[in-house]
C-alpha positions in Angstrom: 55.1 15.6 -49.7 54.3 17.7 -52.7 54.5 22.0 -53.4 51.4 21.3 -55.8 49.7 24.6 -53.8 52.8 26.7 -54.1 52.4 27.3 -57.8 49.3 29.8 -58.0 49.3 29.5 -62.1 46.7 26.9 -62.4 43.1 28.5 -63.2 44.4 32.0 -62.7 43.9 33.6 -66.4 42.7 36.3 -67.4 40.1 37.8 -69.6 40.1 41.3 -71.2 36.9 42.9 -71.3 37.6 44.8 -74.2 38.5 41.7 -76.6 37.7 39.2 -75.2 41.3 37.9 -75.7 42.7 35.7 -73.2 46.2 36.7 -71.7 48.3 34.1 -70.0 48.7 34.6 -66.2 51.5 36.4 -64.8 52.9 33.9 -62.6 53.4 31.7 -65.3 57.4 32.2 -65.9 60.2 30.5 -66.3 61.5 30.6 -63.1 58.2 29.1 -61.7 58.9 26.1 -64.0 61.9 25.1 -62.2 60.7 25.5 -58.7 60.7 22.5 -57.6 57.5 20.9 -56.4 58.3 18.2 -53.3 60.0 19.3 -49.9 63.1 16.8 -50.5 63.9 18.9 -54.1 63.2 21.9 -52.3 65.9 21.0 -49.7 68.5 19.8 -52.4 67.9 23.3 -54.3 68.4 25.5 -51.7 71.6 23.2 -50.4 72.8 24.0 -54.0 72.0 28.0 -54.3 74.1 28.1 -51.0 76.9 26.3 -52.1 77.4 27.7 -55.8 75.7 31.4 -55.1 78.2 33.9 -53.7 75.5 36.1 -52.7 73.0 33.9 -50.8 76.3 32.4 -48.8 77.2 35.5 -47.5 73.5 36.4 -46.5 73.2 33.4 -44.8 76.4 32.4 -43.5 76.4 36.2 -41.5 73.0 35.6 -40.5 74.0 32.5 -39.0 77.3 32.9 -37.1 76.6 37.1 -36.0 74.2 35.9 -33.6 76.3 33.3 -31.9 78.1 34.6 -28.7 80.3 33.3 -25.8 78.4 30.6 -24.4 78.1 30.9 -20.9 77.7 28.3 -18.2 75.1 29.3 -15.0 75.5 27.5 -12.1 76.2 28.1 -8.3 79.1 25.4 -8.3 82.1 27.2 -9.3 83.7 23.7 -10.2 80.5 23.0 -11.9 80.3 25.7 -13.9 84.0 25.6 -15.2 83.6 21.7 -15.3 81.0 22.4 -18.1 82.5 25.6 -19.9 85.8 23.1 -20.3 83.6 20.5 -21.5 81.0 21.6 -24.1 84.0 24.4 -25.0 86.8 22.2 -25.7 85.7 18.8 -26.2 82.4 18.7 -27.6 83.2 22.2 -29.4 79.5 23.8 -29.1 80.2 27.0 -30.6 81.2 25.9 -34.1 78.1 23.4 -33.9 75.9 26.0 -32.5 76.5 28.0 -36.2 76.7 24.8 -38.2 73.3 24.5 -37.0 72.2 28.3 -37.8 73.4 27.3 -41.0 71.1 24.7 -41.9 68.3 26.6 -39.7 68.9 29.3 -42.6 69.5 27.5 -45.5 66.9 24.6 -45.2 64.6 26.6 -42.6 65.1 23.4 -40.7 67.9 21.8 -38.2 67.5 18.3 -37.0 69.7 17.2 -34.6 70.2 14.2 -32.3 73.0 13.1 -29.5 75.0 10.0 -30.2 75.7 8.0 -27.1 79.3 5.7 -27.2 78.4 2.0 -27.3 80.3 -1.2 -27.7 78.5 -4.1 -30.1 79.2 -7.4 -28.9 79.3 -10.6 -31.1 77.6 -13.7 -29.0 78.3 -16.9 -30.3 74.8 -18.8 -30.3 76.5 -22.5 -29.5 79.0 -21.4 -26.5 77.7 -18.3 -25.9 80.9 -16.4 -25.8 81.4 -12.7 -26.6 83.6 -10.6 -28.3 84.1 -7.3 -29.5 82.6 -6.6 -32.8 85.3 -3.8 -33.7 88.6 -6.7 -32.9 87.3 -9.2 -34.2 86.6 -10.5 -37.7 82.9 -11.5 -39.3 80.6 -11.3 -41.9 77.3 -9.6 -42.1 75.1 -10.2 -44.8 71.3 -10.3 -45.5 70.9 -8.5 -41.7 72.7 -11.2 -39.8 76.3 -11.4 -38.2 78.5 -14.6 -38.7 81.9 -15.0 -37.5 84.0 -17.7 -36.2 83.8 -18.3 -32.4 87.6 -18.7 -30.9 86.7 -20.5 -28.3 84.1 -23.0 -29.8 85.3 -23.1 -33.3 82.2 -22.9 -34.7 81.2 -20.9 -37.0 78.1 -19.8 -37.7 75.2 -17.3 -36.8 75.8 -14.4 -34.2 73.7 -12.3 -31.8 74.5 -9.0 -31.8 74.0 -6.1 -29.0 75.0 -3.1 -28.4 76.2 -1.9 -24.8 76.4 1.5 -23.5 79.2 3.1 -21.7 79.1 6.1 -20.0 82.3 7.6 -21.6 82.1 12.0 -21.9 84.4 12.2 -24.8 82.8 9.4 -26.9 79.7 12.0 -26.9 78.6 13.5 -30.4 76.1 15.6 -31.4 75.0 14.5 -35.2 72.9 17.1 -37.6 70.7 15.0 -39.8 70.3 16.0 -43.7 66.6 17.5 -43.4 66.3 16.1 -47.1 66.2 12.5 -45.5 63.2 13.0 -43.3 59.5 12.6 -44.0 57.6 14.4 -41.3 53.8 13.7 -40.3 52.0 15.9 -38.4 48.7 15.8 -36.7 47.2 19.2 -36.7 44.6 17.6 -34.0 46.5 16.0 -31.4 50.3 18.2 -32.4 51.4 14.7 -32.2 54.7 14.7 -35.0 56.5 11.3 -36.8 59.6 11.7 -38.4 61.3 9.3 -40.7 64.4 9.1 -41.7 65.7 7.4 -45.0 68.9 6.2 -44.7 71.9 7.5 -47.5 72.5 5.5 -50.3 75.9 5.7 -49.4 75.8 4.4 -46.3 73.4 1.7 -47.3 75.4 0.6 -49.6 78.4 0.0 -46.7 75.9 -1.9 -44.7 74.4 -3.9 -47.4 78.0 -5.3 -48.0 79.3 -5.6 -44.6 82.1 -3.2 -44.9 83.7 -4.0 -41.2 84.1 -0.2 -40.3 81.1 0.7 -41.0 78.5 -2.2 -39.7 81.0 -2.7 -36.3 80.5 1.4 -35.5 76.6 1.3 -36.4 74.0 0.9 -34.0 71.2 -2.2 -34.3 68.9 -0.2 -35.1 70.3 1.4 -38.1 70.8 -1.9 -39.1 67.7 -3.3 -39.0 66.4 -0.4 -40.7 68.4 -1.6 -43.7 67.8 -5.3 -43.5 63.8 -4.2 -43.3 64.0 -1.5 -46.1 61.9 0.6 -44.0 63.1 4.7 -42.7 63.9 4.5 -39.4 61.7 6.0 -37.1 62.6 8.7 -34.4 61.9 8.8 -30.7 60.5 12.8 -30.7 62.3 13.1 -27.0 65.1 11.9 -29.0 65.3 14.4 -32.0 66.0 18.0 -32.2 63.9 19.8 -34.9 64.6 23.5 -35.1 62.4 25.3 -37.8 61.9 29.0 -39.1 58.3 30.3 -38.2 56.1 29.5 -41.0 52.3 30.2 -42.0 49.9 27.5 -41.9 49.2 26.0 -45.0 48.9 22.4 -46.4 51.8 22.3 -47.9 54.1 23.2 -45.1 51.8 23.4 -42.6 53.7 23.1 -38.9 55.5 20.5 -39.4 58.3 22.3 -41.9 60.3 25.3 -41.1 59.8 27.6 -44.9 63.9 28.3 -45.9 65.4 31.9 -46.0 65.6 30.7 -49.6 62.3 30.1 -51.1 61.0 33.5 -51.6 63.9 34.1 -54.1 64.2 31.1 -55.8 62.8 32.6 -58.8 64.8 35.8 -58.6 67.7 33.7 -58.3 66.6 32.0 -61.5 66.6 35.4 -63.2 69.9 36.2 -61.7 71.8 33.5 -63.7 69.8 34.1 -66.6 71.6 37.7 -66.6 75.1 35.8 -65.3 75.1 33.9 -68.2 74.2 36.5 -71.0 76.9 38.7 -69.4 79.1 35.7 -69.9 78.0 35.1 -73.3 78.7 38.9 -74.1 82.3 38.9 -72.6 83.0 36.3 -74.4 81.8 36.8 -78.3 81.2 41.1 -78.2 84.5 42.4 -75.9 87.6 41.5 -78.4 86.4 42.7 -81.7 87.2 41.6 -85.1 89.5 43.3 -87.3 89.3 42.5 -91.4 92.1 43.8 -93.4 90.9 44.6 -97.3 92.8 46.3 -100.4 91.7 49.8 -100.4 90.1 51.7 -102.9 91.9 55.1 -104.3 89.2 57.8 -104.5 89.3 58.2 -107.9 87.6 54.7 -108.4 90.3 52.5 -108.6 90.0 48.8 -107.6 92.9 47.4 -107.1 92.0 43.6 -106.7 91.5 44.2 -110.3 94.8 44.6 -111.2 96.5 42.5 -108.6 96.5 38.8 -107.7 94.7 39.1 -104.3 96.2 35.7 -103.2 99.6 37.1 -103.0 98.2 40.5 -101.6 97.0 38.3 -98.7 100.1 35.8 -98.1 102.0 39.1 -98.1 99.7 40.5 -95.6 100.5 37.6 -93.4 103.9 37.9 -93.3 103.9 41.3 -93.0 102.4 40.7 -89.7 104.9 38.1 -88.5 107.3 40.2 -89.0 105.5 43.1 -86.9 104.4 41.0 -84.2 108.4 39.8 -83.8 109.2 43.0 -84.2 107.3 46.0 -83.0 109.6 48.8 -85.0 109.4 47.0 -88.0 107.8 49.0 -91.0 106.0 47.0 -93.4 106.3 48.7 -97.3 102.9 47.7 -99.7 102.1 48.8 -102.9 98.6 49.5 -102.6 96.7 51.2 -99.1 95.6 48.4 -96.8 91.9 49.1 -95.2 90.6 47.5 -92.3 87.3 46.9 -90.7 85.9 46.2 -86.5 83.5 43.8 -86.5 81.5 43.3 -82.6 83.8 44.9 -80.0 80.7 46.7 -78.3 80.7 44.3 -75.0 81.1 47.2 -72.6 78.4 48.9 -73.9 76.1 45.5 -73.6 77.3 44.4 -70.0 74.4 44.3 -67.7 76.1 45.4 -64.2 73.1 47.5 -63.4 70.4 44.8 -63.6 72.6 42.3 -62.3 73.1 44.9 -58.5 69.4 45.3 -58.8 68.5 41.6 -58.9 71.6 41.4 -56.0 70.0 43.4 -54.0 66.1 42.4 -54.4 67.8 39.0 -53.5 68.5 39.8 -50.1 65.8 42.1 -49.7 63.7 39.4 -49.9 65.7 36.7 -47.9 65.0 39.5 -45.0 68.6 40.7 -44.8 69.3 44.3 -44.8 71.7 45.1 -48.2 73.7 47.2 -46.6 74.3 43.7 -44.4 76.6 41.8 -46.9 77.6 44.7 -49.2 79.1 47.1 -46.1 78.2 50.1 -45.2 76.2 49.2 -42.5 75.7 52.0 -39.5 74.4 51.9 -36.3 71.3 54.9 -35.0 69.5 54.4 -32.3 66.7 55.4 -34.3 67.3 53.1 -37.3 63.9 50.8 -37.6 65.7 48.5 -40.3 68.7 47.3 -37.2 65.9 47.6 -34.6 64.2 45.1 -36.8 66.8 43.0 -37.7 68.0 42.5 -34.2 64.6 41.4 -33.2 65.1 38.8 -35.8 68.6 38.0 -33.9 67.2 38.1 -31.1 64.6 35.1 -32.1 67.1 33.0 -33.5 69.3 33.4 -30.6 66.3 31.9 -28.5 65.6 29.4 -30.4 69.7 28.5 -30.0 68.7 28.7 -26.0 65.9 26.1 -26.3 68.3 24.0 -28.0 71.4 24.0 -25.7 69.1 23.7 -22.9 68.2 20.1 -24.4 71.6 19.5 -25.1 72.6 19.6 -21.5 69.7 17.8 -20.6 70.3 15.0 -22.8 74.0 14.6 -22.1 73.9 15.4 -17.9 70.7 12.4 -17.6 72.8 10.1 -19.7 75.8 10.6 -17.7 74.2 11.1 -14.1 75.8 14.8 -14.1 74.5 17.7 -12.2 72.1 19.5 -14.4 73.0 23.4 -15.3 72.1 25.9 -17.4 73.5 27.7 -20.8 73.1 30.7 -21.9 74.8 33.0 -24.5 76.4 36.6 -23.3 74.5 39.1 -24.3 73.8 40.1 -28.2 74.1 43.6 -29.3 73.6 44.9 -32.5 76.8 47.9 -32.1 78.2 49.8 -29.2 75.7 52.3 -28.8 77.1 55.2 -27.1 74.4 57.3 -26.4 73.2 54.4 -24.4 76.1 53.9 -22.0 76.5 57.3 -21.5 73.2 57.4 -20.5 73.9 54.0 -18.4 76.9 55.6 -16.7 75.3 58.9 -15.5 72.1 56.5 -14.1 74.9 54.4 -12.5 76.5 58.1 -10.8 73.3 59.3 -9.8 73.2 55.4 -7.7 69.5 54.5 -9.8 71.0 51.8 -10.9 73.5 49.2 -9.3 76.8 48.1 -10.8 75.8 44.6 -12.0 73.2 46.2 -14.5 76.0 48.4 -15.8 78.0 45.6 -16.2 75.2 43.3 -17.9 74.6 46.5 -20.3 78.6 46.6 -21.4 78.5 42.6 -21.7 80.3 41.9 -18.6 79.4 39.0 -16.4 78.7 40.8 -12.0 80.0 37.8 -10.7 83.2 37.0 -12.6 83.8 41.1 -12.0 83.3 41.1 -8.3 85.7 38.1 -7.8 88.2 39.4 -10.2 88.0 42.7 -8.6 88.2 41.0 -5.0 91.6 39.1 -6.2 93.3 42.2 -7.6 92.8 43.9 -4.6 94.0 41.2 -2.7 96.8 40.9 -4.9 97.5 44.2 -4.8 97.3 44.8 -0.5 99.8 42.1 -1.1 102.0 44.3 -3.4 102.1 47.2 -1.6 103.0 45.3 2.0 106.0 43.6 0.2 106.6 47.5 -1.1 106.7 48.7 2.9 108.8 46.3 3.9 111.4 46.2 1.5 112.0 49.9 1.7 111.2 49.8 5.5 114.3 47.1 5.4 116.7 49.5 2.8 115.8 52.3 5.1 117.3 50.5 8.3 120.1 49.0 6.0 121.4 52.7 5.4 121.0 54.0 8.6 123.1 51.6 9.6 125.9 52.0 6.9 125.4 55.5 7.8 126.5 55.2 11.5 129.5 53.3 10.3 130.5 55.8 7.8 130.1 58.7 10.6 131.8 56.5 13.2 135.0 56.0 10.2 135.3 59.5 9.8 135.6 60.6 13.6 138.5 57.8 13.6 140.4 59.0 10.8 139.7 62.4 11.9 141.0 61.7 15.5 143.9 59.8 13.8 144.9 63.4 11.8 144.7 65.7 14.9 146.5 62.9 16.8 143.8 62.5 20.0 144.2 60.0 22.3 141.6 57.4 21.6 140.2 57.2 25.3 139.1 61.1 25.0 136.9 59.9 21.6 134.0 61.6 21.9 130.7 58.8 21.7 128.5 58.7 18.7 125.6 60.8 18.9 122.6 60.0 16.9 120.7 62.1 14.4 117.7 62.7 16.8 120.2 63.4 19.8 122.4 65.8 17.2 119.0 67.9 16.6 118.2 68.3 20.4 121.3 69.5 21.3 121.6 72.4 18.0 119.6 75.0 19.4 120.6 74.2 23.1 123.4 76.3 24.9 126.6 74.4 25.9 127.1 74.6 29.5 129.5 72.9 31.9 126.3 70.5 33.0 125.4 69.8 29.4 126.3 66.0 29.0 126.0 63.5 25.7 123.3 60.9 26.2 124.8 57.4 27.3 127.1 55.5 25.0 128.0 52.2 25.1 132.1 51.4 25.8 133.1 47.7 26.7 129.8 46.9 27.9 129.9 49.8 30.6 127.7 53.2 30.3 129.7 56.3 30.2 129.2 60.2 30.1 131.6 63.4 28.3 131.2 66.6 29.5 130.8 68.7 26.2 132.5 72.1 27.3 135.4 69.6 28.4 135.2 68.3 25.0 135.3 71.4 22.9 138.3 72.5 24.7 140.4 69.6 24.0 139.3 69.8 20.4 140.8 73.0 20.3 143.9 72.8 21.4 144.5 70.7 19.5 143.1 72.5 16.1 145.3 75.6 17.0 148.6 73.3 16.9 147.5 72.1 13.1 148.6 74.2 9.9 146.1 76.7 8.8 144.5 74.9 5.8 144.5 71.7 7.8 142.9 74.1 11.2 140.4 74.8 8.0 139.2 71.3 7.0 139.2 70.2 10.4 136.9 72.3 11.5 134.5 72.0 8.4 134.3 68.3 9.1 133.5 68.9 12.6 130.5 71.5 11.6 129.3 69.2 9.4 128.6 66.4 11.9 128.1 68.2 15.1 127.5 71.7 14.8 126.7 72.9 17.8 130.0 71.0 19.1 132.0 73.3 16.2 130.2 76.9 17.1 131.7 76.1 20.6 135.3 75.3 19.3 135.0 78.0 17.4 134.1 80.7 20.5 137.2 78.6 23.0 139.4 79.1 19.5 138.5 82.7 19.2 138.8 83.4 23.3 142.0 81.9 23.3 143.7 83.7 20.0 141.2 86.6 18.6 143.7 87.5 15.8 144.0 83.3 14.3 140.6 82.6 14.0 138.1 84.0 11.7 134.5 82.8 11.5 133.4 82.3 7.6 131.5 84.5 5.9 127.4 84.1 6.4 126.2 86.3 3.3 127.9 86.7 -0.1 129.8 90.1 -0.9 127.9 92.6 -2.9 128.1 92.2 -6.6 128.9 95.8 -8.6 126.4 96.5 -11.0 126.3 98.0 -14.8 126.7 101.8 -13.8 130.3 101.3 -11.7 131.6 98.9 -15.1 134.3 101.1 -17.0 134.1 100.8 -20.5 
């Protein structure tokens, strides 16, 4: 197929009315002569602009992979739907494919694309009939036709071969097809499409000479196609074809996607014009040339007239040897030495201003904003240009949907799985936060429910709500362990804290020398309380306490008395500590020692001072 309508030059000249002279057409440049004219050059040319243009890779490249999300896998069946995110994420790696293919959608404006199913080729022996395993066994193959020699026969001769399906999920590939190989034919009529594919030299040339790796892994088909010299044709159900939107024309027409490319080929043409008279000026107009010449005296005097100037110049030379191994060294001449710059006006002659403008024209034109691969790229929620832009995103990102959605078709009827449904996470453009402010409030006010809130900030309702639901589980669990830990260090020092007590009233007992049948029981905290703001009386008894398994009662006035008779026979300071201890753990037990100690000797005991003497202050301080 042939671009003989892109070129408008042909019977588009001009006459001026004036003088009748004719002027050559305008679309008549350079650039236009080396656009090439059929759809396979056209492929190989933009292939080449993409590879070798720094500019046009960028534009491309970011177009193609800024798109591409987290794929996401829909389906009811948890273990279905981590079953495929495992599977087309890890093995059959769909998210570097899914921008390999953007790439060639951008750069050739087409993306073919077809799904390689894992096959054995068997050799059959045509005498015995036995078969073998193309790949472990030796053979030749020439002219189309398999020959090996049968192990079990001996015979050697002609072979049938077939190929046999397995049903093996990691022998799965997905294969992108050069579009430069393919002839398409398209009805306009019916819609009906035929594509052809013309097999690689290279690869033809491996077949043709029955290179064992290559004809043992290659399906009949492909085989036949060489042995025929005919293109193989494509079952449509079979073959992807991905194209940019294009107008309808007869040289396109619908069966050919138009490249990002092909508007600018001609600027591109212009660009390396510029490139390479830049280079040609760096390279003969930056260093300058410097000539060295006998000067002339002002009076008039020529002194190559009285000198011989083949000396003057050998002495020139090694009076800059010597300088340039020497940077102090002072040359002495007779005569003044002029000089003279030839070239050395590069910098003025660069062309760094038409080259940015041509840059940027460039991707105007491929539909890429500049500010897209040069930076400097902001987001507004009233910016028309990244309105516009994402639209285009958005597009592309569709056309990506159409495609996975065949992919897991293809592969879930070949392998008898559970069909389910791809989709990418949701594309923004930037974080607008105007918008989810706006989102958030609409959320408070309860117009909107949490799983759009969470769609809008690219979070997946589901996954949340069953995250959510496990951290709270986990922490209820948490918090429970929490409890009863300090519920258990709680009882754990209560415990030590009854021994402790029970300790000191021993040791105490031991001091004042009581007998250890007149111990007085261990009261708890709770019974301690009740009893503080009670009055002591004759009938006041301590609740039960356990004693060699029998339940016994002390009579507390009883008590107190025996506790102080036996504090007044101790020395003062000891009388002192005693007592403290004793208020300490039971003070309502020591307020009553203290009134039996104070009935019995008025003058011995003195109660402790409840409120801090008076402090003098600055007026009574002598100076």
């Amino acid at each position: 197929m042939t671009l003989s309508g892109y070129s408008p030059s042909s019977g588009m000249g001009d006459q001026s009315r004036h003088s009748g002279m004719p002027y050559d057409s305008p679309f008549a440049t350079q650039g236009r002569m080396w656009t090439p004219m059929q759809v396979r050059y056209l492929m190989n040319t933009c292939k080449f602009y993409y590879l070798m243009n720094p500019l046009i890779n960028a534009a491309t490249t970011k177009m193609a992979m800024y798109p591409i999300t987290e794929i996401i896998v829909q389906d009811a069946d948890k273990e279905v739907r981590h079953f495929y995110e495992d599977y087309f994420t890890n093995s059959m790696d769909l998210h570097t494919h899914l921008i390999e293919a953007g790439l060639d959608y951008n750069v050739y404006g087409n993306m073919f694309s077809s799904i390689m199913f894992p096959f054995i080729k068997y050799l059959e022996c045509k005498r015995c009939g036995h078969k073998v395993q193309a790949k472990s066994t030796r053979f030749d193959y020439s002219g189309g036709a398999f020959s090996l020699n049968c192990k079990k026969c001996g015979n050697y001769g002609e072979a049938n071969a077939e190929d046999v399906y397995i049903k093996n999920p990691q022998g799965i590939r997905i294969v992108r097809w050069n579009p430069a190989d393919f002839q398409i034919s398209h009805n306009e009529v019916t819609g009906d499409t035929i594509y052809r594919w013309t097999m690689p030299s290279l690869l033809r040339h491996d077949i043709v000479v029955g290179k064992h790796s290559v004809v043992s892994k290659t399906p009949q088909d492909f085989l036949a196609s060489v042995r025929d010299n005919e293109p193989l044709l494509f079952n449509e159900n079979r073959l992807f074809h991905m194209k940019r939107p294009s107008i309808s024309s007869k040289t396109l027409g619908r069966a050919w996607g138009v490249p990002m490319i092909l508007p600018v080929i001609e600027d591109v043409y212009y660009l390396q014009v510029l490139r390479k008279a830049q280079e040609q000026i760096a390279s003969e107009h930056l260093v300058p040339l410097r000539v060295l010449f006998p000067q002339g005296t002002s009076q008039g005097d020529a002194p190559y007239t009285m000198m011989n100037l083949t000396d003057w110049k050998d002495q020139i030379q090694e009076e800059l040897t010597k300088y340039r191994r020497d940077r102090n060294y002072i040359p002495v001449l007779p005569v003044p030495v002029g000089n003279q710059t030839i070239a050395g006006e590069g910098r003025a002659l660069l062309l760094h201003q038409e080259i940015r403008a041509v840059n940027e024209q460039i991707v105007a034109g491929m539909g890429v904003p500049v500010e897209f691969v040069f930076g400097g790229l902001s987001y507004s929620g009233t910016s028309v240009s990244m309105r516009m832009l994402e639209n285009v995103m958005l597009n592309y990102r569709q056309e990506h949907l159409r495609y996975m959605r065949w992919i897991v078709q293809q592969v879930s009827g070949y392998m008898g799985w559970p069909s389910s449904t791809l989709k990418l996470r949701d594309f923004r453009m930037a974080d607008d936060l105007n918008r989810r402010q706006y989102l958030f409030n609409l959320w408070q006010s309860g117009l909107i429910s949490d799983q759009a809130l969470l769609e809008e900030s690219g979070f997946d309702a589901a996954e949340e709500r069953e995250n959510r639901q496990n951290e709270e589980k986990a922490k209820f669990d948490e918090q429970e362990r929490s409890l009863l830990a300090q519920t258990e260090a709680q009882n754990k020092a209560t415990r030590l804290q009854t021994l402790a007590q029970r300790d000191i009233q021993m040791e105490m007992q031991e001091e004042t020398g009581m007998p250890a049948e007149e111990q007085m029981p261990q009261a708890s905290g709770e019974m301690m309380q009740d009893q503080a703001g009670s009055d002591l009386t004759q009938d006041s008894m301590t609740p039960e306490a356990e004693a060699d398994g029998n339940n016994i009662q002390v009579n507390l006035l009883q008590y107190a008395q025996q506790v102080s008779s036996r504090l007044m026979t101790l020395e003062p300071q000891a009388r002192a500590a005693a007592l403290a201890q004793v208020r300490m753990e039971q003070p309502a037990m020591a307020a009553e020692v203290v009134r039996i100690m104070k009935e019995n000797s008025p003058g011995e005991v003195r109660n402790l001072p409840e409120q801090l003497p008076p402090r003098r202050g600055p007026e009574t301080s002598v100076i």
